[in-house]
C-alpha positions as CSV (number, residue, x, y, z in Angstrom):
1,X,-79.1,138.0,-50.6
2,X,-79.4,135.9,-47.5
3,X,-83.4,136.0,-46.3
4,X,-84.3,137.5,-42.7
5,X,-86.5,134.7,-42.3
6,X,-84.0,131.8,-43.6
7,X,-81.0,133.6,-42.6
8,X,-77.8,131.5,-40.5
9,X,-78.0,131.9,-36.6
10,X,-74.8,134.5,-36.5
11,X,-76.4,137.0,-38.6
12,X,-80.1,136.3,-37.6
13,X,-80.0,138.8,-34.2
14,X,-78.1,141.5,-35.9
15,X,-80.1,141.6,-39.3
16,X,-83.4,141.9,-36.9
17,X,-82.1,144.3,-35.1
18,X,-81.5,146.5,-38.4
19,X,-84.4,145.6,-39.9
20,X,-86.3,146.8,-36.5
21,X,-84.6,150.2,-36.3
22,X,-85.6,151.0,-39.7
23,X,-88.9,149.9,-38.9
24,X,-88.9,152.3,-36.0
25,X,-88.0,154.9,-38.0
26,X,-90.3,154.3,-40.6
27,X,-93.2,154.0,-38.1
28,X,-91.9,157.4,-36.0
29,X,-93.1,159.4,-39.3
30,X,-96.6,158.6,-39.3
31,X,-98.7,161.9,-39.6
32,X,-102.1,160.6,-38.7
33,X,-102.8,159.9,-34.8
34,X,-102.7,155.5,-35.4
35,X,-105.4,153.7,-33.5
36,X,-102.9,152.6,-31.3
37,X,-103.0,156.2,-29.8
38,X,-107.2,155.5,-29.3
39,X,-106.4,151.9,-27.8
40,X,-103.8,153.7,-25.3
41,X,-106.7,156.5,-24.8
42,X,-109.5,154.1,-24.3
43,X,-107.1,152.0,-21.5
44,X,-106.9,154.9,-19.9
45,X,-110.5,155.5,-19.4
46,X,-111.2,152.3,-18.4
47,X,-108.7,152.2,-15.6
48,X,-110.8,155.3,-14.3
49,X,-113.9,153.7,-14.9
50,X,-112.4,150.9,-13.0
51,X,-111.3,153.2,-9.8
52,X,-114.9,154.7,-10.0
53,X,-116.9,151.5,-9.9
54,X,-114.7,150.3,-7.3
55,X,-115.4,153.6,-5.0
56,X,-119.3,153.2,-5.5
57,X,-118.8,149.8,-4.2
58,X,-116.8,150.7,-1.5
59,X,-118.5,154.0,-0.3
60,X,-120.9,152.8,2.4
61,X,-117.5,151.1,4.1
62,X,-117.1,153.2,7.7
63,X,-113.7,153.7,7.6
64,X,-112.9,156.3,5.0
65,X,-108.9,155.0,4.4
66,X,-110.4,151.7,3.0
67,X,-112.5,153.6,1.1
68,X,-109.9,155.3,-0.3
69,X,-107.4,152.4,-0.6
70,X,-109.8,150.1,-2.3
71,X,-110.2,151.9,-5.6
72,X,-106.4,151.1,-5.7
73,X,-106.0,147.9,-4.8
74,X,-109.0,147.3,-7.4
75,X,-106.8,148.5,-10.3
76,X,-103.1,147.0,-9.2
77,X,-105.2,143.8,-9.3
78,X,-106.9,144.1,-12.7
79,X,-103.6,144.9,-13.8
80,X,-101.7,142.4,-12.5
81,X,-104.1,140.6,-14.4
82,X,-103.3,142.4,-17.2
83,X,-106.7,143.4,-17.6
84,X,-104.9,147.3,-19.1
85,X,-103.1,146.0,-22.1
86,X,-103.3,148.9,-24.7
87,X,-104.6,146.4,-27.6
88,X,-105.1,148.0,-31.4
89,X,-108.2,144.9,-31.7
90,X,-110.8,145.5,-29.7
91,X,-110.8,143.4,-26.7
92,X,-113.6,140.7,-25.9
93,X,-114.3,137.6,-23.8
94,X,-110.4,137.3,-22.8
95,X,-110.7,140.7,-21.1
96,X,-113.8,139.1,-19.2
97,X,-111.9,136.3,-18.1
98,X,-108.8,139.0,-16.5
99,X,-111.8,140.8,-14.4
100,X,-112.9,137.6,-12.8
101,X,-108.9,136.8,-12.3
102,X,-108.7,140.1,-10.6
103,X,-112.1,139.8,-8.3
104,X,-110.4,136.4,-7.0
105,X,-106.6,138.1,-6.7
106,X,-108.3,140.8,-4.4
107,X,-110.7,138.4,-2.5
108,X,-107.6,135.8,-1.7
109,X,-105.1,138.5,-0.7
110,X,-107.8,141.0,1.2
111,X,-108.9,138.4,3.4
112,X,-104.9,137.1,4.1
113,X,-104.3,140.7,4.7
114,X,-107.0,141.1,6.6
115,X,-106.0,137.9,9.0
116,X,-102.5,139.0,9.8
117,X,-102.8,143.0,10.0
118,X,-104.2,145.5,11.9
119,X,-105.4,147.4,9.1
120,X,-109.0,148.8,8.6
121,X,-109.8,145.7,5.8
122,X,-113.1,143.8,6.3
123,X,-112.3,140.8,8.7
124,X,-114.3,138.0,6.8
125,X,-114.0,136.6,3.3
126,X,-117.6,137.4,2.7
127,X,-116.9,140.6,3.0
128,X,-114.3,140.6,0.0
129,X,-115.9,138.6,-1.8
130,X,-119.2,140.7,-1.8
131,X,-117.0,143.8,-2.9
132,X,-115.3,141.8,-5.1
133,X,-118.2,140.5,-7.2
134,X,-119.8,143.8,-7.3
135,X,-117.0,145.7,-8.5
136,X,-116.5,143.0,-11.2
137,X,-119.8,143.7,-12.7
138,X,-119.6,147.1,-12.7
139,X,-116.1,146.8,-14.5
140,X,-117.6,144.4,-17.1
141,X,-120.9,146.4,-17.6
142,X,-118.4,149.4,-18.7
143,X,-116.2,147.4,-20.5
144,X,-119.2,146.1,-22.7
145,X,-120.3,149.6,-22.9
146,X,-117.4,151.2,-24.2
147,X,-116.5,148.0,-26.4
148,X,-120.0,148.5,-28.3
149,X,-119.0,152.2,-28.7
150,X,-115.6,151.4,-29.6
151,X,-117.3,149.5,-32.9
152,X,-119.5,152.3,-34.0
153,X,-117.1,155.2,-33.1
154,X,-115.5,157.2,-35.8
155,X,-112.4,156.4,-34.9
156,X,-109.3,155.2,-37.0
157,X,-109.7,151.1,-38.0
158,X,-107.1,148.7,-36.8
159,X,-105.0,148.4,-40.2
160,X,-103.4,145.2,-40.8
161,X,-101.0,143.3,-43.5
162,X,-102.5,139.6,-43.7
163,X,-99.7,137.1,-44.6
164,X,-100.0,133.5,-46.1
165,X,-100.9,131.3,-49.5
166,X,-102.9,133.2,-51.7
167,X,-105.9,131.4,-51.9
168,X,-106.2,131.1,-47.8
169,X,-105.3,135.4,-48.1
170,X,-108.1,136.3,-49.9
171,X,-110.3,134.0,-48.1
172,X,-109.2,135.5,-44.9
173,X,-109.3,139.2,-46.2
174,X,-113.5,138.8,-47.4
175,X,-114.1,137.3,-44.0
176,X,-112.6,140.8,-42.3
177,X,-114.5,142.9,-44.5
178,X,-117.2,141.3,-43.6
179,X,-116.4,141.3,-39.9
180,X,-119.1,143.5,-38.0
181,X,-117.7,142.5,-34.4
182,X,-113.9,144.0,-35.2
183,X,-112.4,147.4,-37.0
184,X,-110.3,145.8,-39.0
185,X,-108.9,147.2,-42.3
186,X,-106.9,145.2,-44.5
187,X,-104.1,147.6,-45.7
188,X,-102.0,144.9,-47.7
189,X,-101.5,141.4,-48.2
190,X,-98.0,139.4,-48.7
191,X,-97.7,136.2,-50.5
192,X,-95.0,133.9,-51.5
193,X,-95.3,133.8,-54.8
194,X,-96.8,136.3,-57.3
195,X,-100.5,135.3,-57.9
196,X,-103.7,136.7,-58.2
197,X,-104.3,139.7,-56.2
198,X,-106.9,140.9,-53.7
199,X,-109.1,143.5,-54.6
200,X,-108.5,146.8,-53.2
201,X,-105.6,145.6,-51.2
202,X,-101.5,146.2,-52.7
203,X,-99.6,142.9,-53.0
204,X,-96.4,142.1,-51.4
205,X,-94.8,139.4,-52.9
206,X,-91.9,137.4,-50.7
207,X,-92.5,136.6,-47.0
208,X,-89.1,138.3,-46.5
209,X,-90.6,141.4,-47.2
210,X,-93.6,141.5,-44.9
211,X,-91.8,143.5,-41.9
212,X,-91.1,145.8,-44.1
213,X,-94.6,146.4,-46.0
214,X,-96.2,146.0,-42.9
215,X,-94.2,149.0,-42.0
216,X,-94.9,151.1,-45.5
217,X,-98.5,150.7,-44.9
218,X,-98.7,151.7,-41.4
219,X,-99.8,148.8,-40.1
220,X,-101.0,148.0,-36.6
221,X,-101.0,144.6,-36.8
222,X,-99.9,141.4,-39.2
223,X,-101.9,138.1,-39.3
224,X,-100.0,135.3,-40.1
225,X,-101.6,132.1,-41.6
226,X,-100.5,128.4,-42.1
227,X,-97.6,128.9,-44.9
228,X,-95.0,126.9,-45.8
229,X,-92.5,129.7,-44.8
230,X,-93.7,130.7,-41.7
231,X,-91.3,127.8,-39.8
232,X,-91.4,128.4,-35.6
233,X,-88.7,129.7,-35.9
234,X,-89.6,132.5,-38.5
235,X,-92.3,133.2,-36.9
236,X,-90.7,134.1,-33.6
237,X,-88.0,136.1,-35.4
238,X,-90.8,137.7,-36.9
239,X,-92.2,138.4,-33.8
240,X,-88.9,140.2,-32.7
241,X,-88.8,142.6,-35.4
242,X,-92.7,143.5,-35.0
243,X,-92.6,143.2,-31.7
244,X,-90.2,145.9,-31.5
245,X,-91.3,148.1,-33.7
246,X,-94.5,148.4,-31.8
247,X,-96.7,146.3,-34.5
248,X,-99.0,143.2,-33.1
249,X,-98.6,139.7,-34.3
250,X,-101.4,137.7,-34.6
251,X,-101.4,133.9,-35.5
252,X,-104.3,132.6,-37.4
253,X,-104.7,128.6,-36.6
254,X,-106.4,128.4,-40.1
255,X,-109.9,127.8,-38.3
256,X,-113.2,129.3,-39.9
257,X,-116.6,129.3,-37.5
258,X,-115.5,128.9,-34.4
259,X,-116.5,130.8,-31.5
260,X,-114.3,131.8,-29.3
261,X,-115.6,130.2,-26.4
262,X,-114.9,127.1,-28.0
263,X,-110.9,127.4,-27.8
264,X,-108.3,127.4,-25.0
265,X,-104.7,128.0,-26.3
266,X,-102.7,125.1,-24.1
267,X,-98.6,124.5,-24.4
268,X,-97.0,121.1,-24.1
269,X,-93.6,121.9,-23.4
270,X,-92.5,124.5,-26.0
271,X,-95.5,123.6,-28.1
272,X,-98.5,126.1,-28.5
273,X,-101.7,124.4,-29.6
274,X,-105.2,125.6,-29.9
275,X,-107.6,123.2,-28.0
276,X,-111.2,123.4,-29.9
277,X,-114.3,122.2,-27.8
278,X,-116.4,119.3,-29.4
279,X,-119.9,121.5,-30.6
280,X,-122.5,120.2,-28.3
281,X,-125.3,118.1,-30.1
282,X,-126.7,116.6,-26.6
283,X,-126.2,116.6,-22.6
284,X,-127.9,118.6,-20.1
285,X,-127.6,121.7,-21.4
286,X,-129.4,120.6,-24.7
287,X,-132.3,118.8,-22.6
288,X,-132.7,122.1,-20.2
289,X,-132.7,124.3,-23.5
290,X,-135.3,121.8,-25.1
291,X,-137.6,121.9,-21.9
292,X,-137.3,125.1,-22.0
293,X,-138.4,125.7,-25.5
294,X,-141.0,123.8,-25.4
295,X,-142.5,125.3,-22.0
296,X,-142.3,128.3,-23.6
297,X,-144.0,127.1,-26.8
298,X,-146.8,126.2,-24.7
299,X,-147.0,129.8,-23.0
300,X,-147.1,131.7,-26.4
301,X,-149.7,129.4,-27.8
302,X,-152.1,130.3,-24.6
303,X,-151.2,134.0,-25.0
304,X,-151.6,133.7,-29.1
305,X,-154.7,131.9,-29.3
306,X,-156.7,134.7,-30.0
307,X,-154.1,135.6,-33.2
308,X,-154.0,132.1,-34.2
309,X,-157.9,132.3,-34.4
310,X,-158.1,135.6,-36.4
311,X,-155.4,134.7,-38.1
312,X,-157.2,131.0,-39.3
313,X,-160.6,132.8,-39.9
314,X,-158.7,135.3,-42.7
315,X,-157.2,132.5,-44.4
316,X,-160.5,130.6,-44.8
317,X,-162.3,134.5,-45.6
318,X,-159.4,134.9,-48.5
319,X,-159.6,131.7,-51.0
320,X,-161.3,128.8,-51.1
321,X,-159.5,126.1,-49.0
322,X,-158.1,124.8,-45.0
323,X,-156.8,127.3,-42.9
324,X,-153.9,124.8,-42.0
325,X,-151.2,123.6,-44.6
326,X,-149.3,120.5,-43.4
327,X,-146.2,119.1,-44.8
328,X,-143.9,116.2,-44.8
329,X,-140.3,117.7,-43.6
330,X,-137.0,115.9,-42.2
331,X,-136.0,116.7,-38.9
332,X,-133.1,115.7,-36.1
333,X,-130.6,112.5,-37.1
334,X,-133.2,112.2,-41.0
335,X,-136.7,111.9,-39.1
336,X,-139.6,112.7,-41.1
337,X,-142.2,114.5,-39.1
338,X,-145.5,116.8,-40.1
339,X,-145.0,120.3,-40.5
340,X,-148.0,122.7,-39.5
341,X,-148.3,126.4,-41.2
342,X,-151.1,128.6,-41.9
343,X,-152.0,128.1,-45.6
344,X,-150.6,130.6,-48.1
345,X,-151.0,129.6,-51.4
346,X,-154.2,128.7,-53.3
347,X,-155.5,124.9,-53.0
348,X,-153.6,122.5,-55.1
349,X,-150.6,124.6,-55.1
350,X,-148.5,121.7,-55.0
351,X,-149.4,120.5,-58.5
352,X,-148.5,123.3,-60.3
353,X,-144.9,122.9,-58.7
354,X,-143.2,121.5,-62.0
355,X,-144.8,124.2,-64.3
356,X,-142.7,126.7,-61.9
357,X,-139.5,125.3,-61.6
358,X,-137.9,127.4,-64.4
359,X,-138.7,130.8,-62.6
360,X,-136.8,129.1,-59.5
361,X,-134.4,132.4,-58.3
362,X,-132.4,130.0,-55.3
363,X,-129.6,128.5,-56.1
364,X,-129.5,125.7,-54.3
365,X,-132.1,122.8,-53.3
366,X,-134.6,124.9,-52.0
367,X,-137.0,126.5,-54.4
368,X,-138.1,130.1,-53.9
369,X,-139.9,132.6,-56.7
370,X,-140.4,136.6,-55.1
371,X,-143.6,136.8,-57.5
372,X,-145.0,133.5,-56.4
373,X,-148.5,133.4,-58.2
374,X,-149.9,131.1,-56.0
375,X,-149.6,132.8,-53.0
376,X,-153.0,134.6,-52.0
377,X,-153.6,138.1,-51.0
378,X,-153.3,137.2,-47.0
379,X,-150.6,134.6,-47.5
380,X,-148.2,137.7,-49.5
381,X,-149.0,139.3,-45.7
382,X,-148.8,136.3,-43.8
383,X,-145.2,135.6,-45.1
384,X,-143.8,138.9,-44.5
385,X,-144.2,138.8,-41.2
386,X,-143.2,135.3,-40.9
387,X,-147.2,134.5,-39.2
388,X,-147.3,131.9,-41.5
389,X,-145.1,130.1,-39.3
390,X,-146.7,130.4,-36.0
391,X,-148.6,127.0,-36.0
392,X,-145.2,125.5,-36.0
393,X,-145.6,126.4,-31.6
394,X,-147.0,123.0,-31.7
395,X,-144.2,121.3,-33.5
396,X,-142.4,122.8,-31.3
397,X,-144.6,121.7,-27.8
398,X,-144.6,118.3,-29.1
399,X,-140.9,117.9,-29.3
400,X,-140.6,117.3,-32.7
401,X,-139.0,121.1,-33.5
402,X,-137.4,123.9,-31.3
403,X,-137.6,127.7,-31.1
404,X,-133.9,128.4,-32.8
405,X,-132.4,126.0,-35.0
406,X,-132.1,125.3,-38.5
407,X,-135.0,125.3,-40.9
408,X,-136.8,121.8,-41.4
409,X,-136.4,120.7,-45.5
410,X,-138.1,119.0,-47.8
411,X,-137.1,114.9,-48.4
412,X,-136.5,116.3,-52.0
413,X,-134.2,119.0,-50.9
414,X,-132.5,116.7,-48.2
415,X,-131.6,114.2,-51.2
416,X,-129.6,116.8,-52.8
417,X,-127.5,117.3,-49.3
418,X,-123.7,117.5,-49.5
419,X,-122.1,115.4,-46.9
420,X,-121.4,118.7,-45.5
421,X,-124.9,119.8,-45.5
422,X,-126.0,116.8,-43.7
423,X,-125.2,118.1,-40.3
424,X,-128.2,120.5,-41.0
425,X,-129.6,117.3,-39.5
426,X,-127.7,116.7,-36.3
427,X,-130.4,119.2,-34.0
428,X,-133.8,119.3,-34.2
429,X,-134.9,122.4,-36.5
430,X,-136.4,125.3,-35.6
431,X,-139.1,128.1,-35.8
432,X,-136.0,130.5,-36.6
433,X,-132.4,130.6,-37.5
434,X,-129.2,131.9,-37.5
435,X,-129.9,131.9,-41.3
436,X,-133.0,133.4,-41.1
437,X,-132.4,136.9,-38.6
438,X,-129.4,137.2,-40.6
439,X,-130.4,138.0,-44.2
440,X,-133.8,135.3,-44.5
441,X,-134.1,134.5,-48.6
442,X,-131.4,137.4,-49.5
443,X,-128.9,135.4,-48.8
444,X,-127.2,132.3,-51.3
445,X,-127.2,128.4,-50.7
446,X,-123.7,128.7,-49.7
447,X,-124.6,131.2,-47.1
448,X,-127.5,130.2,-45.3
449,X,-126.3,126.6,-44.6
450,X,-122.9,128.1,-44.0
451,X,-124.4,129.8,-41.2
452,X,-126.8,127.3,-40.5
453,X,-123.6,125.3,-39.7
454,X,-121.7,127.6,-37.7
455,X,-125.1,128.0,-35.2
456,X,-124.8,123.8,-34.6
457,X,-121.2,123.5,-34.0
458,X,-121.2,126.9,-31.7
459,X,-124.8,126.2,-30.1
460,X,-125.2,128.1,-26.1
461,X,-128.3,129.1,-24.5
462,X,-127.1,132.5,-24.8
463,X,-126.7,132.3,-29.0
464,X,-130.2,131.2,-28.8
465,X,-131.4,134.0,-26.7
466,X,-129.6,136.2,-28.9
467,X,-131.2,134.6,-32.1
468,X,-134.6,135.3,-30.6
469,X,-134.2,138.7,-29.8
470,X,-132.6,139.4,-33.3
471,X,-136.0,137.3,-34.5
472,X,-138.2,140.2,-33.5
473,X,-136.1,142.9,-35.0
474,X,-136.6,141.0,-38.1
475,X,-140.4,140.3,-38.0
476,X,-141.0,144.1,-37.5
477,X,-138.8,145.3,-40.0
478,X,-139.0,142.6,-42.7
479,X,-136.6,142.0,-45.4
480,X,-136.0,139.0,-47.9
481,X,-139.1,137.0,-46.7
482,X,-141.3,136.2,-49.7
């Protein structure tokens, strides 16, 4: 039988068009509300949400039929922007980016209005632009609102069929699951040839067939990766028959760790490509965000000193010993630099190292035992709350670390880098991590410099911020520091 994806141009539009009709038919007997339903629901809201930010903007304006007009115009212009597209994934920094579109719109064609009619508009740009910006805000404060809601509401997951070579399938389905920013549920997979499965998750074997399991499993949405049988032109035909049988299509460029911001989708001719933003190692940015660390350093060592001295005078009160401990550790581009904590373990801890190494529970360079014996009574403490670490402020005020980066390692753990692993170096490290507010010593080899790596090539001030915040959640309620 002649494939729907393969098949000759005469029989291609007809054989779509079938295959579409039963789709629709398929899909029409679905006896639970889809989210598709919610994502039509929650466009609605926000298109009044819209009309009432834009009339508590507008209400001080005199004349009572701009008043009225302006919630309207607000909304045409949003959705000229297609800022009310009725998506089943919930919407993010591209809806952002259609707000701002629609603040401009409405500035532009105000004012031109404004110039050549006698209509009760405000007469200067100003004017519109004032209104404009403030009713953008508004519309993006309750867009982030009810996008954070959207995520922790009860309400039925975005079910999708993921499409592709095996191996890149299940890699693709264990990052979804793991997915905390989308609602996704992985409802079936389809493959080209039978191999082994995904657990949890029915198999569909034949690229043919995915239109059809994607409608069996009432699916709101396919994702297709890079695969052999996914030509431009299948995929567009693809597109047809999902398309119209009201199921998304999402093309995955077969990129893992990259933010968002990072990637602009650009067409050359008739070609789609996916632009990805070098990560940002130095520049202006990085020097302002260094300054700024280390200024800020400086503050919370003049509002800790008194910690840092009670803190010093229980170390010496617990064991025999310095209050500091300082260590050799490798920082930005393989610089060695001195470390500064407050001392946790018992003097001489260091040479009972090799007696230790078989009770090592990390798997990977770093060594790390829950039950350390050597740590002392206030060190156990000290760690748990990750005090241990404050001395590093003056690492930090003399440049040679930052607040949020990567933890500094060991030259021993260093020599054991994969090439990979070696861009740990390509920053300076830091007091915290990405690694560190995300799981601390819970969390594998593989995972900690995974994420170690995805904070370096996806660095902004606002991660950072972010990181920091998270850091303080972390400290207070302690888990997987030892």
């Amino acid at each position: 039988m002649t494939s729907i994806l393969h098949a000759p141009p005469r029989f291609r539009i007809g054989r779509a068009g079938a295959v579409a009709a039963a789709l629709r038919k398929r899909l029409s007997q679905r006896s639970t509300v889809s989210s598709r339903v919610h994502a039509h629901r929650a466009t609605a809201s926000v298109m009044c949400l819209d009309a009432l930010a834009a009339a508590l903007v507008v209400a001080p304006h005199a004349d009572p039929r701009f008043v009225l007009a302006f919630p309207l115009m607000w909304v045409v212009a949003v959705g000229v922007a297609r800022g009310y597209e009725a998506r089943v994934v919930v919407p993010g920094r591209e809806d952002a980016r259609r707000v701002v579109r629609a603040g401009l719109g409405i500035t532009v064609t105000g004012a031109a209005l404004a110039a050549v009619t006698a209509a009760p508009l405000p007469a200067s740009t100003t004017d519109w632009l004032v209104l404009a910006t403030a009713t953008a805000g508004l519309a993006l404060a309750h867009r982030g609102v009810e996008r954070c809601w959207r995520l922790r509401a009860a309400e039925p997951r975005t079910r999708v069929v993921v499409a592709g070579r095996a191996g890149e399938v299940r890699h693709v389905v264990d990052e979804l699951r793991s997915s905390t920013r989308r609602r996704l549920d992985v409802v079936g997979v389809c493959v080209p040839k039978a191999r082994r499965g995904v657990d949890g998750v029915e198999v569909t074997v034949g690229l043919d067939n995915l239109p059809q399991a994607a409608a069996e499993r009432h699916a709101d949405a396919v994702i297709v990766l890079p695969c052999r049988g996914f030509t431009p032109w299948a995929i567009r035909r693809l597109g047809w028959q999902l398309g119209e049988a009201g199921i998304e299509l999402f093309v995955a460029p077969g990129l893992f760790d990259v933010d968002g911001g990072r990637t602009t989708v650009l067409a050359a001719g008739d070609v789609a490509m996916v632009h990805v933003r070098a990560p940002e190692l130095d520049g202006p940015r990085r020097a302002a965000a260094d300054l700024m660390s280390r200024l800020a350093a400086l503050l919370l060592v003049l509002v800790l000193s008194p910690l840092l001295v009670l803190l010093a005078f229980l170390v010496r009160l617990d064991s025999a010993g310095p209050a500091f401990y300082r260590q050799v550790r490798i920082g930005k581009h393989g610089r060695p630099f001195t470390i500064w904590k407050f001392r946790t373990m018992e003097t001489g801890a260091d040479a009972r190292l090799p007696e230790l190494y078989s009770y090592n529970e990390s798997d990977g360079p770093l060594f790390k035992i829950r039950q350390d014996p050597r740590v002392t009574r206030v060190g156990r403490w000290l760690r748990r709350y990750s005090l241990d670490e404050l001395p590093q402020l003056f690492n930090v005020v003399l440049g040679s670390m930052t607040l949020v980066g990567p933890r500094p390692a060991l030259p021993s753990e260093v020599e054991q880098y994969e090439d990979d692993v070696r861009r740990r170096l390509a920053v300076k490290p830091g007091i915290t991590g990405l690694w560190q507010v995300s799981g601390r010593a819970d969390l594998t080899w593989a995972q900690g410099t995974r994420l170690d790596l995805r904070y370096i090539d996806n660095w902004s001030l606002l991660l950072d911020l972010r990181i920091l915040a998270r850091t303080l959640r972390t400290v207070v309620r302690p888990a997987g520091a030892y």
